[in-house]
N, C-alpha and C positions, 0 to 999 in steps of 0.2 A: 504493500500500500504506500502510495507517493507522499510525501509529505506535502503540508499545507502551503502554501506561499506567502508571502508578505515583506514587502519593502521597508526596511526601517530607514523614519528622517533621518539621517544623521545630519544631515545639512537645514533643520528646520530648526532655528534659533531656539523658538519654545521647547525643542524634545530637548536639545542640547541644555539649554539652563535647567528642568527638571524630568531628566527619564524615567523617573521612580512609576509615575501613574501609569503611562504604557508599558512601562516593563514587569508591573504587576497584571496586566491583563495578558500582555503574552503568558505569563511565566502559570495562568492558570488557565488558560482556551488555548494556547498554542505553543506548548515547551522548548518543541522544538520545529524549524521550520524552514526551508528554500527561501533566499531572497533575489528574484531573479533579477533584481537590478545588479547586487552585487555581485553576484553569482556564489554565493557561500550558502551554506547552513548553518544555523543559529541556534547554541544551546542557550536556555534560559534559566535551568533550576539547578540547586549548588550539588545534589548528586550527581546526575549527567556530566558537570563541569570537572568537576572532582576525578571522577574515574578516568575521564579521557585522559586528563593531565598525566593521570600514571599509567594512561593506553599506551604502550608502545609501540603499536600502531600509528602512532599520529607524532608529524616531527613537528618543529619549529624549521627543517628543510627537507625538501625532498630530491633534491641534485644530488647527493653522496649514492642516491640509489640508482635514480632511474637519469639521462641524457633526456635534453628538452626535445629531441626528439622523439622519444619512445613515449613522452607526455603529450605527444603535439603542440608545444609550444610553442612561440614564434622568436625567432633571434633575440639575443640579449638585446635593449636598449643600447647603442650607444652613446647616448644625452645622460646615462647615468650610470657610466663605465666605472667610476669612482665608485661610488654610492653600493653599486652590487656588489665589487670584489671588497669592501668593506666590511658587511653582513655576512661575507662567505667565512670571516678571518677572524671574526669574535665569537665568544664562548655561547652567545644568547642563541646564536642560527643556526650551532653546528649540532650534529648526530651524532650517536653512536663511540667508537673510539675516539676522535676528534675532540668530541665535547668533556669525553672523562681526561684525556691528556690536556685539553686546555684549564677545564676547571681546576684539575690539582696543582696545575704550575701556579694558577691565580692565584690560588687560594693560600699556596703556601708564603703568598708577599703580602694580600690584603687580609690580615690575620683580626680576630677578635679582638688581639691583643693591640694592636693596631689603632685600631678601630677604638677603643675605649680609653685607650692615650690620646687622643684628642678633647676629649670632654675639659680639659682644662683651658684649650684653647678655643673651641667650640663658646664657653659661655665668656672669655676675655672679649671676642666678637661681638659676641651680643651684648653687652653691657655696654662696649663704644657706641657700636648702631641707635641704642635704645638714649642714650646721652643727648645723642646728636637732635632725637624727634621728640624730646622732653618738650622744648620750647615750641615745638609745631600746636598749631591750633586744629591742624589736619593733616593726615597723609596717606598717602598710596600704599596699603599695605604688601601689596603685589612689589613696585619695584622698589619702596624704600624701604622692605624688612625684611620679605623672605625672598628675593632673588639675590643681594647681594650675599649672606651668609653661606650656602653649596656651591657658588661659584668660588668664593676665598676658599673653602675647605678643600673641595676637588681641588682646584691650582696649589694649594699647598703642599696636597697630600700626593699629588704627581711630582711636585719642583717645576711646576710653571714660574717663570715669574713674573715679579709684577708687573713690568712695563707689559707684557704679551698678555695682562688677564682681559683685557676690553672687549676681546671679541669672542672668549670662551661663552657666554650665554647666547649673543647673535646665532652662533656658528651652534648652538646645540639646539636651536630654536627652529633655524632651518633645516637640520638635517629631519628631526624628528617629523616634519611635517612631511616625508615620504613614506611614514608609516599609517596615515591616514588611507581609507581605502581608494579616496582618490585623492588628485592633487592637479594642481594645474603647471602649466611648461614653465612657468614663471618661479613654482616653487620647485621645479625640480631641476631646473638652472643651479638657483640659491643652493640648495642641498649638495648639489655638486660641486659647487664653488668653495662650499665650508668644508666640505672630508677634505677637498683638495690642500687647503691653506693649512688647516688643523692639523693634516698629517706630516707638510711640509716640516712646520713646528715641534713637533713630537720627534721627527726623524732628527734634528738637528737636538734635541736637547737628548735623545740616545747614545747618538753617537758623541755626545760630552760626556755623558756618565760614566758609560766606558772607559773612558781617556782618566776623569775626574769622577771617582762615583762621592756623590753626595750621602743626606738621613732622607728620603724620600723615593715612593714606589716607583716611578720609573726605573730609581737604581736598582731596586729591588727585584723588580722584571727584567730589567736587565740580567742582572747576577742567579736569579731561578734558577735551580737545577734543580732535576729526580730523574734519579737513573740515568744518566748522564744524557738526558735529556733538556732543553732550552725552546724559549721562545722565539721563535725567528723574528727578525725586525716588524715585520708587517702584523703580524701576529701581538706583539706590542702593542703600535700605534692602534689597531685598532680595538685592541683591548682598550687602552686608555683614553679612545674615543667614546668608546660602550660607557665607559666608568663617570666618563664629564653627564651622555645624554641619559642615563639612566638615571645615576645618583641627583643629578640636579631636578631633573621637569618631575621626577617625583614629589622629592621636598620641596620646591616650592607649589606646586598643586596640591598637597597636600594639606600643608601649614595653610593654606589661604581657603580650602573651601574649610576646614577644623573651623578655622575662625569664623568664617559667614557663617556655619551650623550654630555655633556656641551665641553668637551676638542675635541670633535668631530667634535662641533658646534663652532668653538672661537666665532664667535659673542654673543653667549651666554653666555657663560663664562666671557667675559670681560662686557657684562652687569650686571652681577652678584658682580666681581668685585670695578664695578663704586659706586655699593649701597653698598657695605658690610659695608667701616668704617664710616657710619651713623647710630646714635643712633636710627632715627627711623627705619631701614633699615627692620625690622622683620617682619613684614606684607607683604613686597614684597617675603621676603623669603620662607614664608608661600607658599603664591601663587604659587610660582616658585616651591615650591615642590609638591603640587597638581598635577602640569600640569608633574613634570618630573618622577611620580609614576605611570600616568595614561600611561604613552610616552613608557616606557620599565617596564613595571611590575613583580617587584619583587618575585611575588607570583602569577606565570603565570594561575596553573591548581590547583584547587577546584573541590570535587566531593559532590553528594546527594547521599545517599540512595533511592528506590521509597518503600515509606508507603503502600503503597496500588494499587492495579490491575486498571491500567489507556492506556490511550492509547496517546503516544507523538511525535506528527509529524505524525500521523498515524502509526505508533510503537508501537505495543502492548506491556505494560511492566508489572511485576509482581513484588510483594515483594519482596525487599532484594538484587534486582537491581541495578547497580550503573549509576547515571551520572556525567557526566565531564563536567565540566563548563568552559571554555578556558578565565577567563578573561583577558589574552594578549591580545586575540580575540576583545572581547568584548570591553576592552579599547581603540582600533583601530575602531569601527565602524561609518563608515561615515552618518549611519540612527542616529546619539546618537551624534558627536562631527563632527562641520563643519572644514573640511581639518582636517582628523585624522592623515595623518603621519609628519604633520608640527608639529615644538614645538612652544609651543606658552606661554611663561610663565607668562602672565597677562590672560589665557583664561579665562573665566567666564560665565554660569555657569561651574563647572566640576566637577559633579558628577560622576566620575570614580567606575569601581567596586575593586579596589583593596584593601579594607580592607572591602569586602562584604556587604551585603545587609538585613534588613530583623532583624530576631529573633538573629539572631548570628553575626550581624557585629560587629566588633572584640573591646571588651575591653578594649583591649591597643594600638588602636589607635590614643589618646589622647598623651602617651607619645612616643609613637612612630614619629611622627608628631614635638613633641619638638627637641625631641631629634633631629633628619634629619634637621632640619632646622637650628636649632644652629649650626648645625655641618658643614654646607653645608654655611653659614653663615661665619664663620670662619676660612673656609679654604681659602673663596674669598680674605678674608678680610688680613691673612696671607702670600699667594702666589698667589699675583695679574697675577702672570706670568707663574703659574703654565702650566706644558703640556706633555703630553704622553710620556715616552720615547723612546717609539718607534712606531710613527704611523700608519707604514705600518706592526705591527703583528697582527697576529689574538688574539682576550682576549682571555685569557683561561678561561673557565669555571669548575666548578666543575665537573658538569656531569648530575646533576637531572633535572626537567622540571617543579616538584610541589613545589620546591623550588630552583630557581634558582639564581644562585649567582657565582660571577667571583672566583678563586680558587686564583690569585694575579693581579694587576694593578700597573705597576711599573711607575712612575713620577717624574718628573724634578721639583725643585721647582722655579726656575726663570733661 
């Protein structure tokens, strides 16, 4: 039996500022279903999501297997020659051997330990930042709070420096806008132009490391070994491309819709508030961010490849396939989380899927995680009184739906 069809907006401003109401009607009349505009299939409930993630059946690539021939596919792109051999050479796209030989080398530079040595310099950050918007009567929460803070940390935590950090946010803004299902020539010029320049940069600060090795993870990926195995250069850079567009358009979409939820909700907010200037207060905060990445998901739409000739939902599918994972959806599901549209910021458990599932849950969701919570931490703790400037407008958004993220969030600070 053929699955249903249905087109999702993703380009209709209203879905994009609040998918919750349609994705609660799919998620109970149509779970799963064909979207013959995008040509994907769409899971909607957090079981279906879940499983797929650990289907190994289904890649994040389908090239390691099959030749774009034996998919019928049509020749690479050459307007985004960069952009593709990019995606082929970081840990998020690859399969199989590939992806375990890339993650172990990652992982044994981007460590825990790493990762939790910053929190000293992490809130030195924030405290200058927050200094600086004391005297504001107003501001942009988007780019005067939480876009500067991941861009300093990533460039730090690579050994960018600073005269080169200006265009690290530009260049991860564009790239990521090739991950939307579609895009236009204009932004796929842009995307081009940014792995282009980005990698230039990266390649020049490698081969200094080398020569000069620095305390920072390009050295580190540099110097990798296991089992006398290494990073090849390319395999670097665009690890460390992956590291800037992941780590960043998370935490700052995340930190900024946390807050429009919280300011939305005062009671929230001034609970948040009440704990921020206690030194134990970071455990609550922690929490409180779990529940408010699950609430409005920063990273709404994930898709798979299909490996292999399967049949899903009774949906025959073939190689080279895509599916679309809605974890917006998913994070809303009343079969997975009791009262899904309530916030509940002590909930427990809350296994959300927003930093994925499976072989590829995400790397840097450890400092992604730090990061949001200090931050979200600090701003309580800063502007007890904080509050929308205007609450009757609509947010604006950027535009996308695989990465969704408000375009400015203007605030009062008391």
């Amino acid at each position: 039996m053929a699955l249903p069809t249905f087109t999702l907006p993703l380009h209709d401003p209203a879905f994009v500022r609040d998918p919750y109401p349609l994705l609660a009607q799919l998620r109970e009349e149509t779970p799963a279903f064909r979207d013959p505009v995008l040509q994907r299939v769409f899971l909607t409930r957090y079981g279906d999501i879940a499983a797929l993630l650990r289907d190994r059946r289904f890649g994040r690539s389908v090239l390691h297997r099959y030749s774009r021939d034996e998919l019928g596919w049509p020749p690479p792109d050459p307007r985004q020659a960069n952009f593709d051999a990019f995606n082929t050479n970081h840990l998020l796209d690859s399969e199989g051997d590939k992806h375990t030989r890339l993650r172990s080398l990652v992982g044994l530079a981007f460590t825990p330990r790493r990762v939790e040595s910053l929190t000293a310099r992490i809130t030195a950050l924030l405290d200058t930042q927050l200094r600086q918007l004391a005297a504001a009567s107003s501001f942009d929460l988007v780019a005067d709070y939480a876009e500067p803070l991941p861009v300093t940390v990533i460039a730090e935590l690579l050994g960018v420096p600073e005269s080169e950090r200006g265009q690290l946010r530009p260049w991860s803004a564009a790239i990521v806008r090739l991950y939307e299902p579609t895009y236009t020539p204009q932004e796929q010029a842009a995307a081009e132009r940014a792995v282009l320049e980005f990698s230039a940069l990266l390649r020049d600060l490698a081969r200094a490391r080398r020569t000069v090795p620095q305390d920072d993870l390009i050295t580190a990926l540099v110097q990798v070994e296991a089992e006398g195995d290494r990073l090849t250069e390319q395999e670097l850079i665009d690890t460390c491309i992956l590291l800037l567009n992941a780590g960043h358009e998370a935490s700052v979409n995340g930190l900024t819709a946390a807050v429009l939820v919280l300011l939305r909700a005062r009671t929230h907010w001034e609970e948040l508030a009440r704990a921020a200037p206690h030194a134990e207060s970071l455990p609550f905060f922690r929490s409180a961010l779990e529940e408010l990445l699950r609430f409005d998901t920063p990273l709404p739409l994930f898709e798979r490849y299909v490996l292999e000739s399967l049949t899903l939902h009774g949906e025959p599918l073939r190689p080279g396939e895509k599916v679309g994972l809605l974890y917006a959806s998913g994070n809303r599901d009343g079969r997975r989380f009791e009262a899904p549209d309530r916030l509940d910021l002590t909930r427990t458990p809350n296994l959300h899927l927003t930093f994925g599932l499976g072989t590829h849950y995400c790397l840097g969701a450890p400092l992604a995680r730090l990061e949001l919570a200090l931050s979200l931490r600090a701003l309580a703790r800063a502007f007890p009184q904080l509050r929308l400037r205007d609450p009757e407008a609509d947010p604006d958004y950027v535009g996308g739906f695989v990465i969704r993220g408000l375009r400015r969030l203007d605030v009062v600070p008391g």
